[in-house]
N, C-alpha and C positions, 0 to 999 in steps of 0.2 A: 261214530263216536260212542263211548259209552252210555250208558242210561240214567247214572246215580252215582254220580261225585259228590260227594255233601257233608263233609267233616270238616273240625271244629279246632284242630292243634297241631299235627304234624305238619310242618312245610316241605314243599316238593320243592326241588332243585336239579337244575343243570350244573350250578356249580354246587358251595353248598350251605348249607341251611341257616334257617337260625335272622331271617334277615324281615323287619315288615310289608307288610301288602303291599304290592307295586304303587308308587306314588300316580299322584294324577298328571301331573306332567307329560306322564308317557301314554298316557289318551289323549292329550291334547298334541302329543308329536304326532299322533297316528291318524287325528283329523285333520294336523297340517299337512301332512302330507297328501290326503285324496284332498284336500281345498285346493292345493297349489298343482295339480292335475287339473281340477277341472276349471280353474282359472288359466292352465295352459291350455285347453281345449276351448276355453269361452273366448279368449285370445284369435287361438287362430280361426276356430270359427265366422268371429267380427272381421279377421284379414281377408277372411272368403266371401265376404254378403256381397261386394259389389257386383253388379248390376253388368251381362257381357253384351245384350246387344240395346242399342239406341232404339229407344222409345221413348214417346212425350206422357207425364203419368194424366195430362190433363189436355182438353182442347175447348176452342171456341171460347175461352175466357174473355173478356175484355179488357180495353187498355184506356181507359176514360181517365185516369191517377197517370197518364206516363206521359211529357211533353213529348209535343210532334217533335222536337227540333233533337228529341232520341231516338224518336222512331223513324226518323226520317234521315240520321243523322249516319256518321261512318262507326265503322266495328269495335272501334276503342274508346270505352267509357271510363271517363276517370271524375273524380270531385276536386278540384281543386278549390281550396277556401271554401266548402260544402255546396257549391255550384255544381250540376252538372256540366260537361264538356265534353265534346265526342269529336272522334279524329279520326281520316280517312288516311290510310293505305295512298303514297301519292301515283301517280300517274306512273307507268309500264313499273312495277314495282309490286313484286311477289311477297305475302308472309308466309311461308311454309307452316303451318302449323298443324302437331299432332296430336289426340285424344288415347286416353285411356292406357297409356304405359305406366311407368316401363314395362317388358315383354322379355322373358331370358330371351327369346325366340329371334322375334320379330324386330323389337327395340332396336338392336346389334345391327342386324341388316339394312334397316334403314338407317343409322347412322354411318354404316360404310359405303351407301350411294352417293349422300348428303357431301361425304369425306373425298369420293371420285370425284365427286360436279364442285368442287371446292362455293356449299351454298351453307348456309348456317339456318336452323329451324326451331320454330319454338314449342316445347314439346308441354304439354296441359298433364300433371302427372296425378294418380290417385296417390293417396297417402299407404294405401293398405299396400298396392305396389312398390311402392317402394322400401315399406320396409322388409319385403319380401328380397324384393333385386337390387339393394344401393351401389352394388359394381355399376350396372347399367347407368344406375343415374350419375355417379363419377365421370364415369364418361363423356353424357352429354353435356354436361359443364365443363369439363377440361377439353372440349374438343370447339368451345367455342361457340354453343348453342345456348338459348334460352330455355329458362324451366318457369312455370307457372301450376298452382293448387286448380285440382279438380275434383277437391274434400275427398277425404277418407276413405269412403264406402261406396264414391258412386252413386250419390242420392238426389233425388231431386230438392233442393231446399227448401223452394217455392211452397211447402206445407208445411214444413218442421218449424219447429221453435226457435226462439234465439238463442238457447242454451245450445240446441242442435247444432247450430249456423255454427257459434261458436267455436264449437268443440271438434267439425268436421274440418276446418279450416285449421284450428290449432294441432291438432294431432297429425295433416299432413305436414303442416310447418317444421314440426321438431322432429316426422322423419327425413325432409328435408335437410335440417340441420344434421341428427346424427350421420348422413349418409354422406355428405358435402360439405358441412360448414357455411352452409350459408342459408339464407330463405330467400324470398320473393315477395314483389309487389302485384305479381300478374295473379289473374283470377279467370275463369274458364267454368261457369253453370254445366253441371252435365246435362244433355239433352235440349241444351239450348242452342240457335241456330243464328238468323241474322237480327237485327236491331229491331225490327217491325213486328218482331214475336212476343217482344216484352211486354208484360200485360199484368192487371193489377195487383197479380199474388205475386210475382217474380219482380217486381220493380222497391217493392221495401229491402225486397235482400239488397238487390245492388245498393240501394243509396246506403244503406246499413255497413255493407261493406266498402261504399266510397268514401265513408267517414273514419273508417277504419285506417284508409291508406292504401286501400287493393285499386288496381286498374284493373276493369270489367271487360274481355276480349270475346269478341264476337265475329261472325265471317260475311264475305260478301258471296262467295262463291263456296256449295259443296260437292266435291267430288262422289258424295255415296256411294264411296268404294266398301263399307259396312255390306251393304247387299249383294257385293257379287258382281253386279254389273257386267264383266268384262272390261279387258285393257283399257279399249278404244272409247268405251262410255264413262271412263275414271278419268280418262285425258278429257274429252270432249265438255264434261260437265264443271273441270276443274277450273276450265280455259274462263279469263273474264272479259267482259266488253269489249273489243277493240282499242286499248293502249289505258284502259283503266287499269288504276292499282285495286289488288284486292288480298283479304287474306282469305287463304285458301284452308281448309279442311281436309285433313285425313284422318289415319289410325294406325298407329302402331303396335294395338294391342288388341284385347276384348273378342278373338277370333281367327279362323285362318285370314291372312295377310299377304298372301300370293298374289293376288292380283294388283295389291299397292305395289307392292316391290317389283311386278312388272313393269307399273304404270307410269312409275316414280322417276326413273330415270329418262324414260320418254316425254315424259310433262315440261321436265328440266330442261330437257336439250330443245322443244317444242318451243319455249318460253323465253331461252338465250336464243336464240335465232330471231325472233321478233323483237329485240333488244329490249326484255326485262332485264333487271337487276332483283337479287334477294336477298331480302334483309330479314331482323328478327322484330318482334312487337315492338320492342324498346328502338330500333335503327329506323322504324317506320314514323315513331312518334316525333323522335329528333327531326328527320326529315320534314312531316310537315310543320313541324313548331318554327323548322326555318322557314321553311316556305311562307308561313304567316308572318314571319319577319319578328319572331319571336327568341329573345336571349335562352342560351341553353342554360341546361340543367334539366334535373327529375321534373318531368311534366305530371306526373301523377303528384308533388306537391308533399308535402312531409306524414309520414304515416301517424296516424292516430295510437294510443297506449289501445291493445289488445290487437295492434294490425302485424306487420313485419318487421320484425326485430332490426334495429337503425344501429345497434353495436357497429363502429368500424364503417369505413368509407366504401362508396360501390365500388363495383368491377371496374378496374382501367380500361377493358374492352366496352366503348361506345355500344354492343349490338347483347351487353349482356347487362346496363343499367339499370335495370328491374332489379338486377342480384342484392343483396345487403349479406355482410357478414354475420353471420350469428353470434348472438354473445356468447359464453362462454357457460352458463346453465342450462341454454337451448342445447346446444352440442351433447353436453352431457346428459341430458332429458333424450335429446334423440339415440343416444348410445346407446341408452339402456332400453329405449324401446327397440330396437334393432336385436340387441341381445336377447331379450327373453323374446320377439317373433324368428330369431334364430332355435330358438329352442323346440318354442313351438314348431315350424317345421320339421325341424329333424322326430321330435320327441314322438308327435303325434300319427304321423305315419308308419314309424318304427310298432307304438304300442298297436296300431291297426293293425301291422304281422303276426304282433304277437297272438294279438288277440282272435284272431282266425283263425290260430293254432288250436290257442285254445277252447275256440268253440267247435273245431272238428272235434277236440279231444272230447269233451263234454258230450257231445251226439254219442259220438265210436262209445262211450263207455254205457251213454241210455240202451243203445243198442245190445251192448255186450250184456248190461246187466236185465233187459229183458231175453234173449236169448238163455242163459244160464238160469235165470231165476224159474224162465218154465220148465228146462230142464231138468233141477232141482225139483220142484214141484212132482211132475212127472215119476220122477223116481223116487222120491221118498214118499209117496202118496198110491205106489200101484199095491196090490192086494198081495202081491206076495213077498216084496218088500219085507226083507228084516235084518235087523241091526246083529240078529243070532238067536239064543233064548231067550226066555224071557226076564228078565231082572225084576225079583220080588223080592230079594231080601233088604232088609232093612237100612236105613241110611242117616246120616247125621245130617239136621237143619243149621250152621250157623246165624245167629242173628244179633249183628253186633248194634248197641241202641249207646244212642248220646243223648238226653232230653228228648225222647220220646214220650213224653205223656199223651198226647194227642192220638196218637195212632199205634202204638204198642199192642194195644187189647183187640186192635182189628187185624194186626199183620197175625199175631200168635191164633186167636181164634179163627183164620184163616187157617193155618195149619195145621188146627185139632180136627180140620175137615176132609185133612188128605185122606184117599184113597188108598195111600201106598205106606207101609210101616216105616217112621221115622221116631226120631231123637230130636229133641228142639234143646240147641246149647244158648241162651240167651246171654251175650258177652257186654253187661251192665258198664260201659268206659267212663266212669266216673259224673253219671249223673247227678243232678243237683234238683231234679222235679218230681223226685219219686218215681222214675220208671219201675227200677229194681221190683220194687215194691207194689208195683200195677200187675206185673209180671208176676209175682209170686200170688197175690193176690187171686186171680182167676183160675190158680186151682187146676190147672189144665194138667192130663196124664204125661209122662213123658218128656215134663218141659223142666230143664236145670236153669236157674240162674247162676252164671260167675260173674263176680264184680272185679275189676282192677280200679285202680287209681288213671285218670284221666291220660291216654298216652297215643291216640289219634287211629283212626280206622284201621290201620296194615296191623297196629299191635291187638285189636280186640281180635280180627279176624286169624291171626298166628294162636293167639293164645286161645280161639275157638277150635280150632284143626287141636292145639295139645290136647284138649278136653275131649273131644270126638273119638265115640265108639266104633265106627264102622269106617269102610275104609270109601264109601265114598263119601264126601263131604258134600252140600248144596248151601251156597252162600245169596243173601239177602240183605236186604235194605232194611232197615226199621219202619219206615213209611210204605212198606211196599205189603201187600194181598196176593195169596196165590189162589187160583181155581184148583178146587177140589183135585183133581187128577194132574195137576202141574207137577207135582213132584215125580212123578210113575212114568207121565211121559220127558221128564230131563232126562230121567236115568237110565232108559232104556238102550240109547247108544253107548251105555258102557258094555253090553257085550261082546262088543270089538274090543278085543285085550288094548289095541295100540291106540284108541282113545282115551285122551287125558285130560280131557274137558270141552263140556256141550254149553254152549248158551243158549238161554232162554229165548220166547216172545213177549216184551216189554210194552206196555200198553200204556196207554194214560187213561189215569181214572177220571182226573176232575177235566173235563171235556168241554163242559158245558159253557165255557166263558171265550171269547173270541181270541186269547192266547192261549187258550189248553185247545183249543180246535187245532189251532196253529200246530202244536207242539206235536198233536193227532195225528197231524198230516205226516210229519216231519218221522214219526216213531214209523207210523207201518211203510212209508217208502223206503226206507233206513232198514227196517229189519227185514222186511220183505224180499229186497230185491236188492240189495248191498250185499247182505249177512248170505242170501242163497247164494252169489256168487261167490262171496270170497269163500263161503261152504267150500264148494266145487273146484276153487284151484289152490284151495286147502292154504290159506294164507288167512286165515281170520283175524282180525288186529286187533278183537276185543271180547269178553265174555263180557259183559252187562254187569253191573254191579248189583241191579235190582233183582236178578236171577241168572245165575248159573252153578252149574256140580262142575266140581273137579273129583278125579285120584288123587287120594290123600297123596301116597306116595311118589306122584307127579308132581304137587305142592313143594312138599321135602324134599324132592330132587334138585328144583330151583332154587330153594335155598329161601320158601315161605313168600308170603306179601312183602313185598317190598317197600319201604319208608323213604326210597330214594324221590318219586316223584307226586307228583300231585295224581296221577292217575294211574291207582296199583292196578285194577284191573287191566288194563294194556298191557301194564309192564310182566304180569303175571301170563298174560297172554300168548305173549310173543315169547314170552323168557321158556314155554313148555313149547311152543314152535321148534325154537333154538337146541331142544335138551330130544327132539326126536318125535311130541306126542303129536299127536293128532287131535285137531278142535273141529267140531261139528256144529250145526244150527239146529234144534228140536224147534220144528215153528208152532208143535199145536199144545208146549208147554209155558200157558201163559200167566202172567205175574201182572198186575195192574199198580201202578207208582203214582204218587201224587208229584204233580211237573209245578214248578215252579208258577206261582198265580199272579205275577207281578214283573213288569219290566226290568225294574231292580233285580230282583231276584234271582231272574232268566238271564241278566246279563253278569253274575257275578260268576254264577255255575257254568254256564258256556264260557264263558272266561277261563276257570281254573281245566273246564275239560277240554279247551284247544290248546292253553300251556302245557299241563297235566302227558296228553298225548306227543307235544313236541319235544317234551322231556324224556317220555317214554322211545322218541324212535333214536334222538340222540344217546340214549344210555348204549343200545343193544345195534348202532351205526357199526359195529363191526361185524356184524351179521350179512354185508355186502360181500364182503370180501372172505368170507367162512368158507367151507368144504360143506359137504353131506345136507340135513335137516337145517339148518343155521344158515349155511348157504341159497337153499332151497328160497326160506323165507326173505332173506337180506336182499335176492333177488328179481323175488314176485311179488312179494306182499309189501317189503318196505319202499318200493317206487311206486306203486297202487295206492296203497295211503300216505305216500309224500303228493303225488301229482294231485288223487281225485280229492284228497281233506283238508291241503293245505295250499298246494300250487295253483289248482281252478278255483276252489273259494276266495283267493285272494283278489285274482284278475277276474272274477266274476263281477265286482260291482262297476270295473270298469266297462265291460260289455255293458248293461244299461245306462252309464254316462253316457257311451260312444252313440246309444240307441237313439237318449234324445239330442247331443250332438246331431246327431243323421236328420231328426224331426226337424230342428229347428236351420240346418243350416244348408242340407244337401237334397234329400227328395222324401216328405213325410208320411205320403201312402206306401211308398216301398217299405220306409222304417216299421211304419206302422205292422203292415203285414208283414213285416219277420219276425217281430217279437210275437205278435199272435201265432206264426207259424210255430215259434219255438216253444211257447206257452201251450199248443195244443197236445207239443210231443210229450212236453213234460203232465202234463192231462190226461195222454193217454197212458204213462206209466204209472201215473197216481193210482187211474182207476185200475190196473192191471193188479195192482199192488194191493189195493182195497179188495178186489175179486181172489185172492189167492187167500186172504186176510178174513173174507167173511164179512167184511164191514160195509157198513151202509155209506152210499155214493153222497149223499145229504152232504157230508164234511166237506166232498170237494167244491163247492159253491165259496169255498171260502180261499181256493188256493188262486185264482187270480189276486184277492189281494195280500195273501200271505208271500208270494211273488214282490211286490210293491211295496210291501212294510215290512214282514217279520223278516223275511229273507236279505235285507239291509242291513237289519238290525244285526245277526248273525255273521255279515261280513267283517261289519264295524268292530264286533268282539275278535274275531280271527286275526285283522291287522291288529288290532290291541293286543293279543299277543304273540305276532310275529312281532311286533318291534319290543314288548319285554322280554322276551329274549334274544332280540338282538343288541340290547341294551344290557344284559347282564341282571335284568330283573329277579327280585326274589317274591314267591307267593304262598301264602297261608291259608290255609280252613279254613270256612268261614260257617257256622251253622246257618241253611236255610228255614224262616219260618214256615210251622207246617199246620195246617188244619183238621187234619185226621177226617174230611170228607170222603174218602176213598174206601168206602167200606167192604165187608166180606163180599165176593161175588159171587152168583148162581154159575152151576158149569155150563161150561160155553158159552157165558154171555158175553157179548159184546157192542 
């Protein structure tokens, strides 16, 4: 990026001009946009937490609060009139029932065994499941099965709150409804097992959800087909008492499922031979309610407000009267939950492609741009190295000032210090603070003030080049300092005829504050080891506003500073790319800028300089498709700063989303250690960068959290203005306030 965008009246434009500062609106599109991302990633994340293999999260608890006549009683708890009642499974009389689906996988399979042994099964579903697979669960209810909640997430309730209880059960209820149009009365504890397990913390749930309206399904026999077991030990453990009814336990999901689906069929045919019959939870309860010589109807008793939606009469099928119809906002509540964990699936795994792309790409280019930058180094640092003779003759300073009073008398007395014989053209653009007048003031040899009337940085700098004696021109900042011998070493790759502008090394003066450290960091990895690369494959995207020379008559060729965008220096840049010149990097001609001292600040300027630039590549986008010099660049240099300035800064903050994404939802020492890994890479190019730079390592103590906060902050600005100009946004000058802290420098300091 350039160094020193900071004017005060000309508007840049993609289309054109003349329009005010991007409204706020389009900040606020450009936060909804990364909210509504990482609300789809918080999404599926919470689809992902459940829990794959059975475990108890508690043991030895006691049951001194649970009547014997539950603990002692059969698998089906229900509250009738706030009584408990509990109901056994009758005699030779199988309940298939399964945990932890649906399964694209497995679910399917076992429901086409289920479909051969013509048996019907009750299947216990996570919420998160099914709004993942609601084919699967269409199924089992149109195939004549029962379905029951096995909350959301997979959690043990028995510790959460009631808001918890609540909302685990509510949320699989309405993906129930979206998936099927209906809910349920059944209920199914994860990790809960037969009736004599319930014990003081898990017994307020039940009766909390008895009053609800839920029936409480528990087992008499488990198969712990979950471990593996083998066939024969899945049969053998499933089998019950000698001509006892029981409900039986599997799993259709939460793991590999191979040995169920061996087992499963074997169990079945094992169980019809000793003449069971198979029913569903709801076929079992009929059955004993008759047997007690009890009138039918829903034995779980009418649902409580907050239990299973009573819209519409049950199922006509006897073995699925648990079912109720959903009303008609449930459907619609479960629709749109469906919809957006449809999104999230696809969305989230797609960005995960992407985004691997582009963290190879990010690597491949640290790599590239250490590679070349030592190169660079290398070569322009060996003894015999030369640019040709030596360039001593004299050269034009322009220094265009807008309300400069602050720092006028330090950037000009800075350059009555050069080394090298120059001209200081000071281009007064309609100040209102007495610059003019600061400037004439100090008396200095050599130094012209012109005044214009107010007409924005491209016209001061144009009409500094009119006024320029010599034919190379070195253009500056007003707030900017140069080191004594800066000018002598800009100029010197003008011995190669077909150089037609060098840029400077751009520094930050006011360092001292935890966002000029920031910016520290930011300038010498940036000039260091960006500017040496694109040096070397001769695609440079920017001379520095704060310091760089041109060939006057390189200037004139392209046809001056251009007004067209918020960032002339690019456009100037590229526009002498396009026309044949050749740009170079001088890294030991250095210029110290005062960086913006303020959040505000930092984000107006980084703002107009990632517009500014995406105006610039759209102006000269026919540079792709050019012949010869124009070609060259449109080639190599305009997809190098579209991918590395615009395309990876964008999808960059989504890699630290995805990061803690990964922390919180998948595995957090691995997360952990890749962002350390990547942070060390980017650590060692810091310091590589400092080492080439001369600069003290002290600064980098702060790029861990310049990583974590300013590096956000810099994204936030980029989408802000990716989406003003995807919106047709117009942006204007704004002047920066400036302090004039930044004083003369000693040479070579740093």
């Amino acid at each position: 990026m350039a160094a020193s965008r900071r004017r005060h009246a000309t508007p840049g434009r993609i289309g054109r001009v003349g329009r005010p500062a991007v409204p706020r609106p389009r900040v606020i599109m450009a936060l909804v946009l990364l909210l509504g991302l990482v609300c789809t990633m918080l999404l599926d994340g919470y689809l992902r937490a459940e829990v794959g293999n059975d475990q108890r999260v508690r043991s030895n608890a006691s049951a001194d609060t649970v009547p014997d006549e539950v603990l002692e009683g059969g698998p089906i708890l229900s509250f009738p009139g706030g009584t408990a009642r509990s109901q056994s499974v009758p005699d030779k009389t199988i309940v298939l029932t399964f945990d932890d689906g649906p399964d694209p996988e497995w679910s399917g399979k076992v429901l086409d065994i289920l479909d051969e042994n013509d048996v019907p099964g009750t299947f216990f579903l996570v919420g998160s499941m099914i709004s993942r697979y609601p084919d699967v669960v269409r199924r089992m209810v149109d195939e004549g099965n029962e379905v029951g909640v096995h909350t959301f997430t997979h959690v043990d309730l028995s510790y959460q709150s009631e808001a918890r209880v609540k909302r685990e059960i509510a949320q699989t209820q309405l993906a129930l409804a979206g998936a099927t149009g209906i809910t349920t009365t059944l209920f199914r504890a994860p990790y809960s097992s037969k009736t004599d397990a319930i014990d003081d913390y898990s017994w307020p749930v039940y009766q909390r959800l008895g009053a609800m309206g839920y029936t409480s399904v528990f087992i008499d026999t488990d198969s712990e087909d979950w471990q593996l077991p083998g066939v024969s030990k899945i049969v053998k453990w499933a089998t019950p008492e000698e001509g006892e009814g029981a409900s039986v336990l599997f799993h259709d999901a939460g793991g590999d499922r191979s040995e169920t689906l061996a087992a499963l069929p074997k169990y079945i045919k094992k169980m019809k031979a000793k003449g069971y019959t198979f029913t569903t939870v709801s076929g079992a309860q009929q059955q004993d309610a008759a047997t007690a010589g009890e009138t039918g109807g829903d034995a779980n008793g009418a649902a409580q407000p907050g239990g299973p939606a009573q819209a519409g009469s049950a199922q006509g099928n006897a073995e699925q009267s648990a079912h109720r119809t959903a009303d008609t906002a449930s459907i619609w509540e479960g629709r749109a939950l469906l919809a957006a964990v449809a999104v999230a699936e696809w969305s989230v795994p797609g960005l995960a492609a992407v985004l691997a792309v582009v963290g190879f790409a990010v690597l491949g280019r640290f790599g590239m741009m250490l590679l070349l930058a030592r190169r660079h180094h290398r070569q322009r640092n060996r003894r015999r190295f030369t640019w040709g003779p030596e360039v001593t003759g004299p050269v034009s300073v322009i220094v265009p000032a807008y309300n400069e009073k602050e720092c006028i008398a330090n950037t000009l007395n800075s350059l009555a210090a050069s080394t090298h014989p120059i001209e200081i053209v000071v281009v007064d653009d309609g100040s209102t603070d007495g610059t003019a007048e600061i400037a004439e003031a100090l008396g200095l040899p050599n130094v012209r003030v012109v005044r214009q009337e107010n007409a924005g940085k491209p016209a001061a700098l144009n009409n500094g080049v009119r006024h320029a004696r010599y034919d190379i021109v070195v253009m500056m900042d007003g707030d900017t300092v140069f080191e004594p011998d800066a000018v002598h070493q800009l100029v010197q790759p003008f011995a190669d005829p077909g150089i037609g502008a060098v840029a400077g090394n751009a520094k930050v003066g006011n360092r001292s504050t935890m966002i000029g450290a920031w910016q520290h960091i930011e300038y010498v990895i940036g000039f260091n080891l960006d500017r040496r690369m694109y040096d070397l494959l001769r695609c440079m995207p920017t001379i520095p506003g704060a310091i760089g020379a041109f060939r006057r008559q390189a200037v004139q060729e392209a046809g001056g500073m251009s007004e067209d965008t918020l960032a002339e220096d690019t456009d100037i840049t590229i526009a002498l790319h396009r026309a044949g010149w050749r740009v170079v990097y001088a890294e030991h001609a250095r210029a110290w800028t005062e960086a913006p001292a303020s959040l505000g600040q930092l984000w107006r300027q980084r703002y107009r300089w990632s517009y500014g630039t995406m105006q610039a590549l759209w102006k000269h986008r026919r540079s792709v498709t050019d012949r010869g010099p124009s070609g060259r660049f449109g080639r190599v240099g305009m997809p190098l700063v579209v991918l590395f300035q615009i395309v990876t800064p964008v999808f960059a903050p989504l890699i630290d989303v995805f990061t803690v994404y990964a922390m919180i939802f998948v595995d957090f020492r691995a997360s952990l250690l890749a962002w350390l890994a990547v942070l060390a890479v980017q650590l060692f190019c810091a310091a590589y960068a400092f080492r080439l730079d001369r600069e003290k390592y002290r600064y980098l103590l702060m790029l861990p959290l310049q990583q974590l906060a300013y590096r956000q902050l810099m994204y936030l600005v980029l989408i802000h203005s990716c989406v003003t100009a995807a919106t047709g946004g117009r942006l204007r000058w704004q002047k920066l306030k400036r302090t004039g802290e930044v004083g003369t420098p000693r040479a070579g300091a740093s």
